[in-house]
C-alpha positions in Angstrom: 69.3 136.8 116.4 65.7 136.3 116.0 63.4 133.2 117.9 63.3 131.1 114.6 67.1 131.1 114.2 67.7 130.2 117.9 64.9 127.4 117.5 67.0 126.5 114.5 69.9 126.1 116.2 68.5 123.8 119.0 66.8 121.6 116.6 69.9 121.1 114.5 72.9 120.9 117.4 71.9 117.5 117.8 71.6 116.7 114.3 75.1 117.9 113.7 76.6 116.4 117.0 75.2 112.8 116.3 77.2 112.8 112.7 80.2 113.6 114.8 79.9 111.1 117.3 79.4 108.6 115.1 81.5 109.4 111.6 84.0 112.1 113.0 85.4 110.7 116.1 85.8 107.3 115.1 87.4 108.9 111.9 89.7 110.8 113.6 90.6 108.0 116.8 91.0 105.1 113.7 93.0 107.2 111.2 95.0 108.6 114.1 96.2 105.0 115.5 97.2 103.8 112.0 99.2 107.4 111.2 101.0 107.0 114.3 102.0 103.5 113.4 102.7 104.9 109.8 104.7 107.7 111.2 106.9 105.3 113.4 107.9 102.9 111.3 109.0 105.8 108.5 110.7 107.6 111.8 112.5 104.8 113.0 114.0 103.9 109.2 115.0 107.4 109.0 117.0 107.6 112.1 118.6 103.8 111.5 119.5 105.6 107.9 118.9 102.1 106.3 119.9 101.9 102.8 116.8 102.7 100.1 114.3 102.4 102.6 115.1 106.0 104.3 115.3 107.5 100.6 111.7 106.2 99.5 110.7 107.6 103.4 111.8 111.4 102.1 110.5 110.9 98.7 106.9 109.9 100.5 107.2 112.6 103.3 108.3 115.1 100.3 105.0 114.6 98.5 102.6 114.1 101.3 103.7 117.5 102.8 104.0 119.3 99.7 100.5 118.6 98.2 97.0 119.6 99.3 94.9 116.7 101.8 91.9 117.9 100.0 93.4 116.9 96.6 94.9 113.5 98.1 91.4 113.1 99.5 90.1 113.3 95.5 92.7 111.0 94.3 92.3 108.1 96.9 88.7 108.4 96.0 88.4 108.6 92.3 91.4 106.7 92.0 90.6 103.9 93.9 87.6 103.9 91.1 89.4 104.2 88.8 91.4 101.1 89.6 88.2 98.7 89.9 88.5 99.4 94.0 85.0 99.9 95.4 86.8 101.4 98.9 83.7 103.5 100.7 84.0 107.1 101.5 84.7 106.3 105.0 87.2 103.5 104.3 89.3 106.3 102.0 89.0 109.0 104.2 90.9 106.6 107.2 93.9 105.9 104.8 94.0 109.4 103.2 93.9 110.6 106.5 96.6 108.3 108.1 99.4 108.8 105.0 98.5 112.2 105.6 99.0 113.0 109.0 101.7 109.6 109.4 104.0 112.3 106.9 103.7 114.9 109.7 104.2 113.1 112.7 107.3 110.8 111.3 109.1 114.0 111.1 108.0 114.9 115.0 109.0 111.3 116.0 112.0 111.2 114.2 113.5 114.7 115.4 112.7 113.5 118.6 114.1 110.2 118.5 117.5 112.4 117.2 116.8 113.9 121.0 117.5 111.2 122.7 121.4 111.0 123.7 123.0 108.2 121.8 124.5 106.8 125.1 121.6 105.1 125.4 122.1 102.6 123.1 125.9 102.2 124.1 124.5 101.4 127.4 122.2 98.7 125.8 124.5 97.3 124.0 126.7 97.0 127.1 124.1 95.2 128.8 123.5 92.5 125.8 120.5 94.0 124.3 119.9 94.1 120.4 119.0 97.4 118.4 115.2 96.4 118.3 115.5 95.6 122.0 117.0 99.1 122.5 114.6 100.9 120.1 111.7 99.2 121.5 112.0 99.4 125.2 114.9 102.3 125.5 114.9 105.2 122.7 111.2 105.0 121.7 109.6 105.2 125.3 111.6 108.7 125.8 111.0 109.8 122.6 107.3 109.6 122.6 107.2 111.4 125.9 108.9 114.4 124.1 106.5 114.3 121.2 103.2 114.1 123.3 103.0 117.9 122.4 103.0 118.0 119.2 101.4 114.8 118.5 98.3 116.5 120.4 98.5 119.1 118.3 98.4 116.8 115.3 95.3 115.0 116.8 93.5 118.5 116.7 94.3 119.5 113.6 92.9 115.7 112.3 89.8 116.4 114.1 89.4 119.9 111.8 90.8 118.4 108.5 87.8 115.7 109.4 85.7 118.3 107.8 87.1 117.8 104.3 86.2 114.1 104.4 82.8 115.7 103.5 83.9 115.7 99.9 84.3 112.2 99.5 80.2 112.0 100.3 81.6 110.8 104.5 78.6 111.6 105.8 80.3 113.7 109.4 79.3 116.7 111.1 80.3 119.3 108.1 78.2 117.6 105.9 75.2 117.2 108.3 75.7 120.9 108.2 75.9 121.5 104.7 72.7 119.8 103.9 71.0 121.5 107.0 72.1 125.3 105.9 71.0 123.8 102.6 67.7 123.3 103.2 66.8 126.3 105.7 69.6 129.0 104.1 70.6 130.0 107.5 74.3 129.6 106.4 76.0 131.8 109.1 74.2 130.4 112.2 74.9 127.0 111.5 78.4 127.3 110.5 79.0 129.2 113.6 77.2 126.2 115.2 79.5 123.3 113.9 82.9 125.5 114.5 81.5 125.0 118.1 81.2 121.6 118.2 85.0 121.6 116.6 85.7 123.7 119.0 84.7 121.6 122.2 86.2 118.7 120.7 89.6 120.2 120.2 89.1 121.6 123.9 88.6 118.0 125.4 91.7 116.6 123.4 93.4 119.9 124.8 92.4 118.9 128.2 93.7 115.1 127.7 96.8 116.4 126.3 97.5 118.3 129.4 96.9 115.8 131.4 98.8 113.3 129.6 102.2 116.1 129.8 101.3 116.2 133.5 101.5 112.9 134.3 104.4 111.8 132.3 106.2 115.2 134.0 105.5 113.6 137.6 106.9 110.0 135.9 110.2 112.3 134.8 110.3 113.7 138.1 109.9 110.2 139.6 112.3 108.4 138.0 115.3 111.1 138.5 114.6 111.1 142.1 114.7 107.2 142.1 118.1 107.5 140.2 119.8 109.8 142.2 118.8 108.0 145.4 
C-alpha cells in the first residue's frame, strides 16, 4: 500500500466516522426502539391468538420477511412521494427500518414468549392479577431475558443494513464513502476502511450484549438461590 493511499486513509476515517456518529448510530438506536415496540405488540397478539388481529400480524410478518429491505427502502421513499408525503430520507429510513426489523424480532419474542411455562399465568391468576397484569410484569420480563441473544444479533445486523439507507440519499457513513472513493477512485482502500468502522461498531454491541447475558445470568442465578432458600 503506497504513502498516498495510507494518507488517504487517515484523512478520510474521520470523514467516514463523523457520518456515522451522527446519521448511523442515531439511525440504528431510534429505529431499533420503535421495532422492538413494533415487534412486541405483533408478538404478544400472536401468542393471545386474538381474533383478526393475529391473522393481519402473519399476513404483515409474511410480506416483510419475504421481500427485499432494499426494495421496501424504495417504496417508503418514492411512495411516500408519490402520496403527496414530503417524509425526509432519514425520517423513511427509521420507519422502513423498524417494520423491517419489528417482522424479525416479533417472531424471536413471540417464540420466546411460547417458552415461558404457562403456569405462570395460572399462578397470576390465582393471585388476582389480570392478563395484562400477568403479561406485563410476569411472562414478558422472562421472555425478554431469553431473547437478549438474538435481539443483539438483530441490532448488528441493523447497524450493517444502515448502509442501504444510502439509497434514499441518508447521508451515513456508506455514503460518505461512496462520494469519497468517488472523487479519489481509491475504491478498495476505502471500502475496506468503512467495513472497519462496521466492524468496531458491531464489536461494541457484541461487547454490551455479553455483558447484558452476563448480568441477567447472575440475576437467574440470584433469584433461584433466593427461591430455594
Amino acid at each position: 500500500m503506497s504513502a498516498d493511499t495510507l494518507k488517504l486513509l487517515a484523512e478520510s476515517f474521520t470523514k467516514i466516522l463523523i457520518p456515522g456518529l451522527a446519521m448511523t448510530v442515531p439511525l440504528t438506536i431510534i429505529s431499533f426502539i420503535f421495532a422492538v415496540i413494533i415487534a412486541v405488540i405483533v408478538a404478544v397478539i400472536q401468542y393471545a391468538k386474538v381474533p383478526v388481529l393475529s391473522q393481519i400480524a402473519r399476513v404483515y410478518i409474511w410480506i416483510i420477511r419475504g421481500t427485499p429491505l432494499l426494495v421496501q427502502l424504495m417504496v417508503g421513499y418514492y411512495g411516500s412521494s408519490a402520496l403527496g408525503f414530503k417524509a425526509s430520507g432519514f425520517t423513511v429510513a427509521i420507519i422502513v427500518f423498524a417494520i423491517n426489523e419489528g417482522a424479525y424480532c416479533a417472531e424471536t419474542i413471540r417464540g420466546c414468549l411460547e417458552g415461558v411455562p404457562k403456569g405462570q399465568l395460572e399462578a397470576g391468576y390465582c393471585v388476582g392479577m389480570n392478563y395484562v397484569s400477568i403479561m406485563w410484569h410476569v411472562v414478558l420480563p422472562q421472555a425478554f431475558r431469553t431473547a437478549v441473544p438474538a435481539l443483539g444479533n438483530s441490532l448488528i445486523s441493523m447497524v450493517k443494513d444502515t448502509s442501504l439507507a444510502s439509497n434514499i440519499t441518508v447521508a451515513e457513513m456508506f455514503l460518505a464513502t461512496r462520494q469519497i472513493a468517488g472523487r479519489t477512485y481509491q475504491f478498495l482502500p476505502l471500502y475496506l476502511e468503512v467495513a472497519l468502522i462496521y466492524l468496531l461498531f458491531s464489536t461494541f454491541i457484541s461487547y454490551i450484549q455479553r455483558l447484558t447475558e452476563k448480568r441477567l445470568g447472575r440475576f437467574d442465578k440470584t433469584s433461584e438461590n433466593e427461591g430455594r432458600s
